[in-house]
ZADO-931833 format. One record per residue (C-alpha): x, y, z. Coordinates in Angstrom, 3 decimals. Example, Ala and Ser with C-alpha at 12.3 -4.5 7.8 and 13.67 -1.06 7.14 Angstrom:
BEGIN
PT         X         Y         Z
PT    12.300    -4.500     7.800
PT    13.670    -1.060     7.140
***
This chain:
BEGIN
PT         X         Y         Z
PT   -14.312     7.871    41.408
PT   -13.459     7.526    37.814
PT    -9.611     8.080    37.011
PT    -9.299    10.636    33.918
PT    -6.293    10.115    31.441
PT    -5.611    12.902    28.390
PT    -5.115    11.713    25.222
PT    -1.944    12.271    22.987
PT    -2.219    14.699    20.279
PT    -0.236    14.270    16.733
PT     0.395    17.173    14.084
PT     2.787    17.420    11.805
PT     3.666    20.654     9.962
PT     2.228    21.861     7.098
PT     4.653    22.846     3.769
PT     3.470    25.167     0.763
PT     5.601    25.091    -2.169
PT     5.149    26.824    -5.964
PT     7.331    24.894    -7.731
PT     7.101    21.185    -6.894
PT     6.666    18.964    -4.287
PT     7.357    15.301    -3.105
PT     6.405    13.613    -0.173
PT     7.714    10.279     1.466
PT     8.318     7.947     4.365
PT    11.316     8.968     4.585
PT    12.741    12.961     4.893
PT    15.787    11.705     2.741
PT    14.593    10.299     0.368
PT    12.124    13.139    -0.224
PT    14.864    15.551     0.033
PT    16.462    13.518    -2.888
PT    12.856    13.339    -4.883
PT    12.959    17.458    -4.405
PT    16.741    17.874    -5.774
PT    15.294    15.929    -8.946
PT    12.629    18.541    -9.488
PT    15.300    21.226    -8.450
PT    17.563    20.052   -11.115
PT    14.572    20.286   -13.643
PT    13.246    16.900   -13.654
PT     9.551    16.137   -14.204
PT     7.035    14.371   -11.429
PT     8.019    10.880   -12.684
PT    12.067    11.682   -12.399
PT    11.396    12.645    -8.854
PT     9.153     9.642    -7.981
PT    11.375     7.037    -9.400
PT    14.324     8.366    -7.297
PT    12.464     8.569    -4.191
PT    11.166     5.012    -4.900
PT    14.774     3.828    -5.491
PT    15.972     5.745    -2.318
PT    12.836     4.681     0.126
PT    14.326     0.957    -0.849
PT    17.508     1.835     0.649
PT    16.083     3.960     4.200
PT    13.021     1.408     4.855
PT    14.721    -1.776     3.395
PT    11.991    -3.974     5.333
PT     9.226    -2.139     3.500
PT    10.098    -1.809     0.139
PT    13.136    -1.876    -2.338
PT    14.314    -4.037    -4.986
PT    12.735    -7.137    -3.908
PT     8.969    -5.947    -4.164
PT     6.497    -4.334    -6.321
PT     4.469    -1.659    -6.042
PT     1.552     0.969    -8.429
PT     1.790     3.970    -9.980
PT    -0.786     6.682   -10.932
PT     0.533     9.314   -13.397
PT    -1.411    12.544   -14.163
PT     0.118    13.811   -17.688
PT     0.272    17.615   -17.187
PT    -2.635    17.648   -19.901
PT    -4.971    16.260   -17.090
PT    -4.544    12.637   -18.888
PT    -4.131     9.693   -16.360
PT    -2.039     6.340   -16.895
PT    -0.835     3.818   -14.484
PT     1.308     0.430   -14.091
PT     0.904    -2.361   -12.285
PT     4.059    -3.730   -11.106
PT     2.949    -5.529    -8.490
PT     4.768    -9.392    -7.642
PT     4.069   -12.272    -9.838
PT     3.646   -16.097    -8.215
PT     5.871   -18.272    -9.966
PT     4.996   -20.644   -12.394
PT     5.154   -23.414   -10.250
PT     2.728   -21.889    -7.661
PT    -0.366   -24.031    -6.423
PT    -2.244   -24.401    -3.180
PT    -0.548   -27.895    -3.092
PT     2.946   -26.124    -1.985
PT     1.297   -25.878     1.741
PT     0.370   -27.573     4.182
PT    -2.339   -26.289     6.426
PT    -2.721   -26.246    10.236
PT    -6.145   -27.045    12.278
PT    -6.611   -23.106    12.968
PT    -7.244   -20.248    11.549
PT    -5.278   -17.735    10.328
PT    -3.860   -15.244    13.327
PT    -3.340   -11.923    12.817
PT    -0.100   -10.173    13.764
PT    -0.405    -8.109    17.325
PT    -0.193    -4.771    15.354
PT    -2.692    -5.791    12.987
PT    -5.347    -5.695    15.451
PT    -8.228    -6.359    13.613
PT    -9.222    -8.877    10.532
PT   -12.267    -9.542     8.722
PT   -13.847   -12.755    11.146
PT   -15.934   -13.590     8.053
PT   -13.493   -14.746     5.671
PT   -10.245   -15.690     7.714
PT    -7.939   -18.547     6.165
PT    -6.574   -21.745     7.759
PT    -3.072   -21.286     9.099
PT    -0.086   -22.745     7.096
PT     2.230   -25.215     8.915
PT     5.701   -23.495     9.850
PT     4.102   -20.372     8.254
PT     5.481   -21.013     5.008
PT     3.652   -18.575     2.877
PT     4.872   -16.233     4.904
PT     8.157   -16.653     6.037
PT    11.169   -18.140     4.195
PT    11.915   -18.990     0.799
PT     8.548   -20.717    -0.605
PT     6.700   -16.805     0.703
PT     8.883   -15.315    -2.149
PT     7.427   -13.918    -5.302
PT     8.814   -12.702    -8.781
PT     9.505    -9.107    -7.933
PT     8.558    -5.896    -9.776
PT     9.852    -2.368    -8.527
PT    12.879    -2.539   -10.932
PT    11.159    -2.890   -14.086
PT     8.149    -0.936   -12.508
PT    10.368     2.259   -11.866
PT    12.451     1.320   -15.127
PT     9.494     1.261   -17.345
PT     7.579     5.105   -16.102
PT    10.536     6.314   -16.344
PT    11.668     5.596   -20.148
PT     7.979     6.476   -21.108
PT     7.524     9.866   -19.536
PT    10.406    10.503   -17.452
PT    13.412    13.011   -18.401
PT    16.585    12.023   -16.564
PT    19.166     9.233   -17.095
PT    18.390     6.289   -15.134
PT    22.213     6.227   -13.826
PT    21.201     9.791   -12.344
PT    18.390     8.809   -11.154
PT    19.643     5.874    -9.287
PT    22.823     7.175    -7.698
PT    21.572     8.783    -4.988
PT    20.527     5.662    -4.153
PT    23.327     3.833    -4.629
PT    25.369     6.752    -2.912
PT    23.247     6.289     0.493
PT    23.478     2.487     0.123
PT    27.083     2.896     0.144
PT    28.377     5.929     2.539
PT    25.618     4.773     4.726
PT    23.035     6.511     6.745
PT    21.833     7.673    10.173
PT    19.237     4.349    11.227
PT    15.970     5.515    12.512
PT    13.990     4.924    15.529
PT    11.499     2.773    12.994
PT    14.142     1.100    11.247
PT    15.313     0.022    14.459
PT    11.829    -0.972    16.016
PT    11.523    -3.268    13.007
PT    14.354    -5.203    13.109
PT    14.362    -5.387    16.888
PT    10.621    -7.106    16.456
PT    11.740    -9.436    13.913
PT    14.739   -10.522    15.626
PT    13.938   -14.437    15.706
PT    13.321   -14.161    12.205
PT    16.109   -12.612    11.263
PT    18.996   -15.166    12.848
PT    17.144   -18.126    10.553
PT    19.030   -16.924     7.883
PT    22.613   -15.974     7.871
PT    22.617   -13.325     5.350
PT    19.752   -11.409     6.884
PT    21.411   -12.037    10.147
PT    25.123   -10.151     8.697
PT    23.044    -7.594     6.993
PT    20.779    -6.278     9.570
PT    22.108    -7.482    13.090
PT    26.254    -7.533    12.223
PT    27.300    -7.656    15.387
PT    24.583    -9.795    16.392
PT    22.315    -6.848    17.446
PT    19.940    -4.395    16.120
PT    21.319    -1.515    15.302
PT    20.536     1.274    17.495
PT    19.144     4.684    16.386
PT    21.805     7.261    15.043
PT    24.165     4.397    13.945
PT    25.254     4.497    10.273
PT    23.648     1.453     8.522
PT    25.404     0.718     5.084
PT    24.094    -1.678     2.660
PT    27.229    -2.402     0.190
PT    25.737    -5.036    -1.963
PT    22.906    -3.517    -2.262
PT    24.143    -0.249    -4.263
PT    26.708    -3.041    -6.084
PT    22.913    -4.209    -7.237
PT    21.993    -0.394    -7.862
PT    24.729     0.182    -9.752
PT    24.616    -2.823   -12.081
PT    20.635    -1.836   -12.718
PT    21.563     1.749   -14.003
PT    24.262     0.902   -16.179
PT    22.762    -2.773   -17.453
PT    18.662    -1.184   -16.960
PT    16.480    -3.903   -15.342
PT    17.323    -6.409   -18.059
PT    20.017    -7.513   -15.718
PT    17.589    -7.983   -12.820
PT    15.557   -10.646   -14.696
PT    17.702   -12.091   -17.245
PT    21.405   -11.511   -16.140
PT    23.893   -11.897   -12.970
PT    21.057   -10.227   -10.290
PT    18.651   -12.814   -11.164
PT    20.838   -15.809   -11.491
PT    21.830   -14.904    -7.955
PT    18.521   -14.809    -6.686
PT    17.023   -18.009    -8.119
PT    20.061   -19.854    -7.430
PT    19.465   -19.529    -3.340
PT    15.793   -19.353    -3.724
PT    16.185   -22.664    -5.050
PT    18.708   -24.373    -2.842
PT    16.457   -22.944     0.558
PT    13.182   -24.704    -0.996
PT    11.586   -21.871    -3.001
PT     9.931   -22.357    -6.496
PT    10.650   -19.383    -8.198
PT    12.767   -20.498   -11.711
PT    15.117   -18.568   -13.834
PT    12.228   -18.076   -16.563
PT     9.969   -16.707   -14.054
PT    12.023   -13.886   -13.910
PT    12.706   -13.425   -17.599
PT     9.393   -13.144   -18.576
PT     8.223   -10.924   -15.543
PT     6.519    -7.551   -17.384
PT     4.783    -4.922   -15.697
PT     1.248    -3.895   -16.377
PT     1.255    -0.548   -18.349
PT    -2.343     0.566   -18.566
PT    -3.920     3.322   -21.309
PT    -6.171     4.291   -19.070
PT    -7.321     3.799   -15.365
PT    -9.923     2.765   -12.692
PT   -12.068     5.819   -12.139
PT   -14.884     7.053    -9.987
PT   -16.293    10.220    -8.394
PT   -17.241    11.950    -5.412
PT   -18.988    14.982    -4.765
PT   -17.368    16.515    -8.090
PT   -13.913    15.335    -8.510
PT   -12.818    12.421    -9.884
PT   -10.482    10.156    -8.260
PT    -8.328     7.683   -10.333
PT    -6.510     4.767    -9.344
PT    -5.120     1.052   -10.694
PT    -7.047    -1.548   -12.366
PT    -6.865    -5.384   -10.899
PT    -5.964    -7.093    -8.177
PT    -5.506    -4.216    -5.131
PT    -7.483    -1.681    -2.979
PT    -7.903     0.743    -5.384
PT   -11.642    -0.390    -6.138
PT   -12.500    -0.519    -2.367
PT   -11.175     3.108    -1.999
PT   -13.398     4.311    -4.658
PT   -16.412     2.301    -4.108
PT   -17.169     3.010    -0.297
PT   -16.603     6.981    -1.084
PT   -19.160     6.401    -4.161
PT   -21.426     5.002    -1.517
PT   -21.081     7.355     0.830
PT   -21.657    10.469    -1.917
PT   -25.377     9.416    -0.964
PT   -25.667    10.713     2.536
PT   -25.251    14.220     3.655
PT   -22.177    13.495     5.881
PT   -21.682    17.255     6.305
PT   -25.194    17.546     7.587
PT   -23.681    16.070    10.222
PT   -21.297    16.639    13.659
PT   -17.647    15.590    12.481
PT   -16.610    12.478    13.942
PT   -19.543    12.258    15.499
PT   -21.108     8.794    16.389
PT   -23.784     9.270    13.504
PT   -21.084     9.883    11.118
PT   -18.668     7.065    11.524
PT   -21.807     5.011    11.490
PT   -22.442     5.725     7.841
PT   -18.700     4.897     7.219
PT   -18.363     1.915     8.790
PT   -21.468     0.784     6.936
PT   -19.899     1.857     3.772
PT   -16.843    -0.168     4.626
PT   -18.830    -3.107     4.949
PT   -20.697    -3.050     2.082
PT   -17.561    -2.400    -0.477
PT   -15.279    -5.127     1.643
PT   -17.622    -7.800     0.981
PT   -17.776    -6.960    -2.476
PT   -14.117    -7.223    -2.479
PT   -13.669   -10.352    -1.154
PT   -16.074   -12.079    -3.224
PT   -14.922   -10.458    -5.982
PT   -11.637    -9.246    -6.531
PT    -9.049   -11.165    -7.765
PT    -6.444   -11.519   -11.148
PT    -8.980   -10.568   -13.835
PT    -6.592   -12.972   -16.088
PT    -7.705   -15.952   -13.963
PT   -11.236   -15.067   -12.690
PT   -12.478   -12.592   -15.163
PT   -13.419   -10.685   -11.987
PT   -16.053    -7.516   -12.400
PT   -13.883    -5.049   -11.346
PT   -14.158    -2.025   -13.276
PT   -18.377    -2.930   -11.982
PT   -17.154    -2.693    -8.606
PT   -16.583     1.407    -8.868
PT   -20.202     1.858   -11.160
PT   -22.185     4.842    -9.763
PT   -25.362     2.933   -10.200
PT   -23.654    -0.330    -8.588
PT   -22.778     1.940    -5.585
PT   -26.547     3.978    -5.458
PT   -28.442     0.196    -4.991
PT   -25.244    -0.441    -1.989
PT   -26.172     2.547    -0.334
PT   -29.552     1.914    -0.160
PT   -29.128    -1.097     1.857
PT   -27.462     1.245     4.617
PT   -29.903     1.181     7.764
PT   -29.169     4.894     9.436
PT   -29.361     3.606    12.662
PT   -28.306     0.319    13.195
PT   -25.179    -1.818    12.157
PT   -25.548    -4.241     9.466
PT   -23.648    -7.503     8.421
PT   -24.435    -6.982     4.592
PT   -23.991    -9.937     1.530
PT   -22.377    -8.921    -1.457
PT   -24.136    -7.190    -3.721
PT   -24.434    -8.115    -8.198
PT   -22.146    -6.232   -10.349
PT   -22.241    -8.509   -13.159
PT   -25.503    -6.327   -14.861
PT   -22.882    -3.236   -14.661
PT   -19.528    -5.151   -16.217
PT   -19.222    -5.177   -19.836
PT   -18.495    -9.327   -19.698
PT   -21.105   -12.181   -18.770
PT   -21.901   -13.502   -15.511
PT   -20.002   -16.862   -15.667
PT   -22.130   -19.782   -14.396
PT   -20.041   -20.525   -11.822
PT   -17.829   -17.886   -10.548
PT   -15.197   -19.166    -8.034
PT   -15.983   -18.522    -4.348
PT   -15.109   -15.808    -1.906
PT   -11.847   -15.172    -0.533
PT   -10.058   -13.254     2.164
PT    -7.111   -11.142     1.989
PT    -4.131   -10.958     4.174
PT    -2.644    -7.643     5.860
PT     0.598    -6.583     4.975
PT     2.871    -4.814     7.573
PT     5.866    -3.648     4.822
PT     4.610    -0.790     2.515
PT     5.733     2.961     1.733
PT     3.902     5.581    -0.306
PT     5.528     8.787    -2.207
PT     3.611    11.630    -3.811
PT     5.451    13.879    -6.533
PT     3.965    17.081    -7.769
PT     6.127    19.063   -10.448
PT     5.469    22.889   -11.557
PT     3.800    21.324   -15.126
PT     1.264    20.133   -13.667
PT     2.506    15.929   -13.533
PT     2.247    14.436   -10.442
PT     2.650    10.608    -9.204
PT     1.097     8.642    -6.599
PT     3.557     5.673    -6.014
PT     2.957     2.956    -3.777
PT     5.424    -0.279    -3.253
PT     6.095    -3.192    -1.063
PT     7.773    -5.850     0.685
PT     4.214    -7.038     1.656
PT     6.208    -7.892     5.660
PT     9.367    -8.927     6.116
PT    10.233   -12.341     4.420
PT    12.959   -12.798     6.539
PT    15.173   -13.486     3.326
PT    17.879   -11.366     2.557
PT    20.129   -12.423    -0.815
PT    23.237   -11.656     0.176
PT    24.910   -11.482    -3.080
PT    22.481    -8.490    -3.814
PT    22.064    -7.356    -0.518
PT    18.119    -7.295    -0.987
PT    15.469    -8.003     1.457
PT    12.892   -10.251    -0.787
PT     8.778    -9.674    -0.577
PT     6.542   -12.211     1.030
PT     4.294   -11.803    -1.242
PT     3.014   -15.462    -1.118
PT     1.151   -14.180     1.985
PT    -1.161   -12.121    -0.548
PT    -3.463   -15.204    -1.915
PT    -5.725   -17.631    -0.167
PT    -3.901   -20.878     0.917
PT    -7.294   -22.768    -0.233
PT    -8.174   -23.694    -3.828
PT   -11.239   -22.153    -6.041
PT   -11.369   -19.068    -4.769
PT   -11.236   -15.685    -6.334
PT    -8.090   -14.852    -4.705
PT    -6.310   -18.512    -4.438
PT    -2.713   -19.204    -5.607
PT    -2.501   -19.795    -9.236
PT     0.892   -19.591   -11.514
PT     1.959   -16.318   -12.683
PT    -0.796   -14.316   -11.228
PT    -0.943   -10.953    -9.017
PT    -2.803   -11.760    -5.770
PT    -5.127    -9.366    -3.877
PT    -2.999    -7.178    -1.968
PT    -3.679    -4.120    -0.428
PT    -2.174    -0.734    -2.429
PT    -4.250     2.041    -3.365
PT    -2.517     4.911    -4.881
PT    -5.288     7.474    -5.932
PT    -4.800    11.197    -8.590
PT    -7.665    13.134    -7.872
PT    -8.893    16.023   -10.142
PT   -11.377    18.819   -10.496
PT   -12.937    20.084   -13.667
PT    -9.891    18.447   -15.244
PT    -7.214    20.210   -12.922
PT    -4.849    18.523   -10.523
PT    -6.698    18.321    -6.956
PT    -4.251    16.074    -4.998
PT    -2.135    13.044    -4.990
PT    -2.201    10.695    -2.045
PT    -1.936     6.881    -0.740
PT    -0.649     4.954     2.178
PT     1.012     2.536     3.647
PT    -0.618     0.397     6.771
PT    -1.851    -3.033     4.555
PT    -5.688    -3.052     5.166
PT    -6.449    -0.217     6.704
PT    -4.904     1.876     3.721
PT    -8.146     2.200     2.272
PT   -10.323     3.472     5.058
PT    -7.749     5.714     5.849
PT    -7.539     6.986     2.804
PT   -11.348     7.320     2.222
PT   -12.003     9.034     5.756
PT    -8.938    11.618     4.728
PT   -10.454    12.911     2.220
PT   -13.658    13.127     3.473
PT   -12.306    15.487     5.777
PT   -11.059    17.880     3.276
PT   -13.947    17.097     0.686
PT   -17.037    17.400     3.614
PT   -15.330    19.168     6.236
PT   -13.535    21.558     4.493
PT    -9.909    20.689     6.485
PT    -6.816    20.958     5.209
PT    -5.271    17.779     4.068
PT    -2.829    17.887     6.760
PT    -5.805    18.128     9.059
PT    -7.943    15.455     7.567
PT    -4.769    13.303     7.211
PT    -3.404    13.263    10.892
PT    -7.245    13.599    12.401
PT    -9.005    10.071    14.557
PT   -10.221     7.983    12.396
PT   -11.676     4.444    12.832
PT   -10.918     1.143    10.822
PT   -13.644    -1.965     9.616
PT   -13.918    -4.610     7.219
PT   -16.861    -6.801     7.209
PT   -17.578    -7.104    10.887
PT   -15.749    -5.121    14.339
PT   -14.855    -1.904    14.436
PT   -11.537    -0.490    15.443
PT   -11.931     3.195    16.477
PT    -8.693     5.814    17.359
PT    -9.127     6.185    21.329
PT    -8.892    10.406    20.783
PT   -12.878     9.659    19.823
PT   -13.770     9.381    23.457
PT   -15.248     6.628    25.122
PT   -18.846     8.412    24.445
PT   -18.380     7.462    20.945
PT   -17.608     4.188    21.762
PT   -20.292     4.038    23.817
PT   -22.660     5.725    21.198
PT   -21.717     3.088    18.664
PT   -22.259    -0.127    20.474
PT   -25.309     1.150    21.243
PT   -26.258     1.241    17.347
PT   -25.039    -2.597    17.740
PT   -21.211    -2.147    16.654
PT   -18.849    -4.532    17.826
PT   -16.072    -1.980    18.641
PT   -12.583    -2.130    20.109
PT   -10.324     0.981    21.082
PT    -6.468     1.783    20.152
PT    -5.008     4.815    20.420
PT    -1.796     5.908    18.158
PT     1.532     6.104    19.121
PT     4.674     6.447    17.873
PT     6.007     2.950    18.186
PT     3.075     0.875    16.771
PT     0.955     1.599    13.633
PT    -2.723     1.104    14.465
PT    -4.190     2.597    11.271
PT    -2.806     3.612     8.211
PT    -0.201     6.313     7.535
PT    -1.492     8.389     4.611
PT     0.487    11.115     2.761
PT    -0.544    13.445    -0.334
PT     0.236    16.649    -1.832
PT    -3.075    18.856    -2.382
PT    -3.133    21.914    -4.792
PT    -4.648    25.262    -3.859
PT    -4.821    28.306    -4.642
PT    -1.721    29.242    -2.780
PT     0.496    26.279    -3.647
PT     1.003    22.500    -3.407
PT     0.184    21.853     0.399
PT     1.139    18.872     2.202
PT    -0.216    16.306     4.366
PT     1.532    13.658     6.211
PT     0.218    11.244     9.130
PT     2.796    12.077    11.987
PT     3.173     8.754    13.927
PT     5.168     5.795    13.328
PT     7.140     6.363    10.160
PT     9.199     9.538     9.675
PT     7.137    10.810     6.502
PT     8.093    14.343     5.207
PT     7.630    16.421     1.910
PT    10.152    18.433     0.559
PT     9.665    21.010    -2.138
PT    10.946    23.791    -4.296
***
């Protein structure tokens, strides 16, 4: 007799607002994001606050020492974006590591990577832990640089809240607590990760107040200096000087000649009707928007949601834009890589056709190069994987104008490198590129690897439709992608289409949410997909964690995936 077990279910409360909205990991920083818009600021005040406060309340994931993207929506429908995403230094090269016999193994909570293009394994893990994992970070010149072109506040107000929690201190959450608690080992390599997050020579536990003084000294030096201090001045003295004496490359002039990527324009594409925009270059922007521009071929509402014959179609889709993006994507300064080709409605018409309706597939990349406005180069460098990321956060901000923001920013993981004399945890972003040389995503100087961020606008008939992105490293984009299928196709809500099962691929097995049933399982593998079953809970992040902010005719309308972090939106 076969032993029956329920399966957990996870909602999260819808809020409708009229006046402007923001939504975060975080409830206080989006309460502090909302008191910007109360106050009378604009989308871009209340994003740049919440990014400054998420680095305080999920130091692992984001803060200071990362980068991040931006969409902006200009409240005349206009879109513009930066790229402030981490920067190797100039001394970067695959020669800085040293590899191991194996591949590349994934973290536990990753649970599934692409089998086709894994990486060799770096001795002692150096790309990824330590001092050489470091990269030249971005959010302060990022958040700086949005908000002296189109925001309305003072940056000293718009960092003090910030500074004030970092400070006075705040309750730690269960997360928090989870994170530090799993990187434990880590953290006691280093002694000023070790005082900052386990003082007594514990994790914190949740409810205790976690204060992080040197970190709002830092905050406080940024808003009345701006970021020039960060990368020419005291801040970044400190931080090359123990990057260098621990073994890492980064050099003073890698941080004074840092800029973020401000863009006139951004990557585009449609789907059934409304046009979704996101970031040019290096990220997962151009996978988000090509496997929904393959998909726009096939009737998906034809069919049963979540049924077996739907997910097959978007695990196919999945397939077909991943490959793309690994042989692809990579700095278009170094590889002159066909992005903008990637996200072609034609380009994504000849993909779909190679979808087989009933049976899985193990596709080859398909030829952008007659849909890019450059060349094909005679010899294009060779595929390349991409690594997951486990440290990310995502904001939304919505204003009563009509401007709205879709922020996402990193750590990449956890380094395990705190500077003490700023109190910041630093990025790992060395964990981004491809160990090996010639390929489209290896480590050259001064470039922005392939990472995973995917911030998307999304209008109709030149009105604001919704704002959303994630955090969850490679399964941001088919969580994204299925989320809005399930308000676009299945006429959900976007809290409903957010928090719904959903199942995760890249070029090979298939991950599927266990509240699909074993019949879908079952169904699947019998179509010839390789699949595997987790099932969310609140400790571990098995797929992405999506938030947005949708517009209706009654208001701006949330949507927040309920497990793992503590997201929230706030609004007036």
């Amino acid at each position: 007799m076969d032993i029956h077990i329920s399966q957990p279910e996870f909602k999260h409360s819808e809020l409708i607002t009229q006046n402007g909205m923001v939504t975060a990991q975080h409830s206080d920083a989006a309460h502090i994001g909302a008191n910007i818009l109360e106050r009378g600021g604009n989308a871009v005040d209340a994003a740049v606050a919440t990014a400054f406060a998420s680095g305080v309340l999920l130091p692992l994931s984001n803060g200071i020492g990362g980068g991040g993207l931006m969409v902006i929506r200009m409240p005349d429908g206009d879109t513009k974006c930066i790229d402030y995403g981490m920067v190797t230094g100039e001394n970067a090269s695959p020669e800085m590591f040293r590899y191991e016999d194996a591949l590349e193994t994934p973290h536990p909570d990753a649970h599934r990577m692409s089998r086709r293009f894994a990486a060799p394994a770096v001795v002692d893990n150096e790309n990824v832990h330590g001092y050489k994992s470091i990269s030249t970070p971005g959010t302060v010149a990022g958040l700086c640089t949005a908000l002296d072109a189109w925001g309305s506040f003072d940056l000293k107000d718009i960092i003090e809240p910030a500074a004030t929690l970092a400070e006075s201190g705040y309750r730690i959450s269960f997360a928090l607590t989870l994170a530090i608690l799993s990187a434990r080992f880590l953290i006691s390599r280093t002694p000023a990760t070790a005082n900052l997050l386990t003082p007594d020579g514990f994790p914190p536990t949740p409810g205790d107040i976690f204060k992080l003084p040197m970190y709002a000294r830092s905050l406080r030096l940024i808003a009345e200096s701006g970021p020039s201090i960060f990368y020419r001045g005291e801040i970044a003295e400190a931080m090359v000087d123990e990057i260098q004496k621990n073994g890492g490359i980064l050099t003073s002039d890698d941080f004074a000649t840092y800029q973020p990527i401000v863009y006139e324009g951004t990557l585009d594409g449609e789907y059934r009707g409304i046009n979704m925009s996101g970031v040019p270059g290096a990220n997962a922007c151009s996978l988000s928007i090509e496997a929904l521009q393959i998909l726009q071929h096939f009737d998906l509402k034809s069919l049963r949601w979540n049924s077996p014959e739907y997910l097959h179609f978007v695990i196919e889709a999945f397939k077909l834009a991943t490959v793309d993006r690994y042989t692809y994507v990579g700095d278009p300064k170094v590889t002159g890589a066909p992005i903008a080709a990637l996200v072609n409605s034609t380009f994504a018409k000849g993909r779909a056709s190679l979808v087989d309706h009933n049976s899985a597939k193990y596709p080859d990349a398909g030829n952008p190069w007659p849909y890019s406005d450059t060349p094909e180069p005679e010899n294009f460098l060779k595929p390349a994987g991409v690594s997951f990321d486990q440290g990310t956060t995502h904001i939304n901000a919505v204003d009563s104008q009509g401007m709205a923001v879709s922020l996402t920013q990193s750590n990449v993981g956890f380094s395990g490198v705190v500077i003490g004399a700023i109190g910041a945890v630093m990025n790992n972003a060395m964990r981004w590129p491809e160990t090996l040389p010639e390929t489209v995503n290896s480590i050259y100087p001064r470039v922005r690897s392939v990472h995973n961020m995917s911030p998307l606008i999304l209008q109709k008939d030149g009105k604001l439709w919704a704002s959303i992105g994630s955090s969850g490293g490679r399964r941001i984009a088919t969580g994204l992608a299925q989320s809005l299928i399930n308000v676009i196709d299945f006429e959900k809500s976007l809290q409903e289409g957010i928090q719904a099962p959903r199942i995760h691929v890249e070029t090979d097995d298939v991950l599927i949410d266990g509240r699909l049933g074993d019949s879908t399982r079952i169904a699947l593998e019998s179509m010839g997909h390789k699949v595997s079953v987790a099932t969310p809970d609140y400790v571990s992040a098995q797929f992405s964690t999506p938030n947005g902010i949708r517009k209706t005719d009654a208001g701006l309308v949330s949507g927040i995936y309920p497990v793992n972090k503590q997201g929230t939106a706030a609004g007036i």
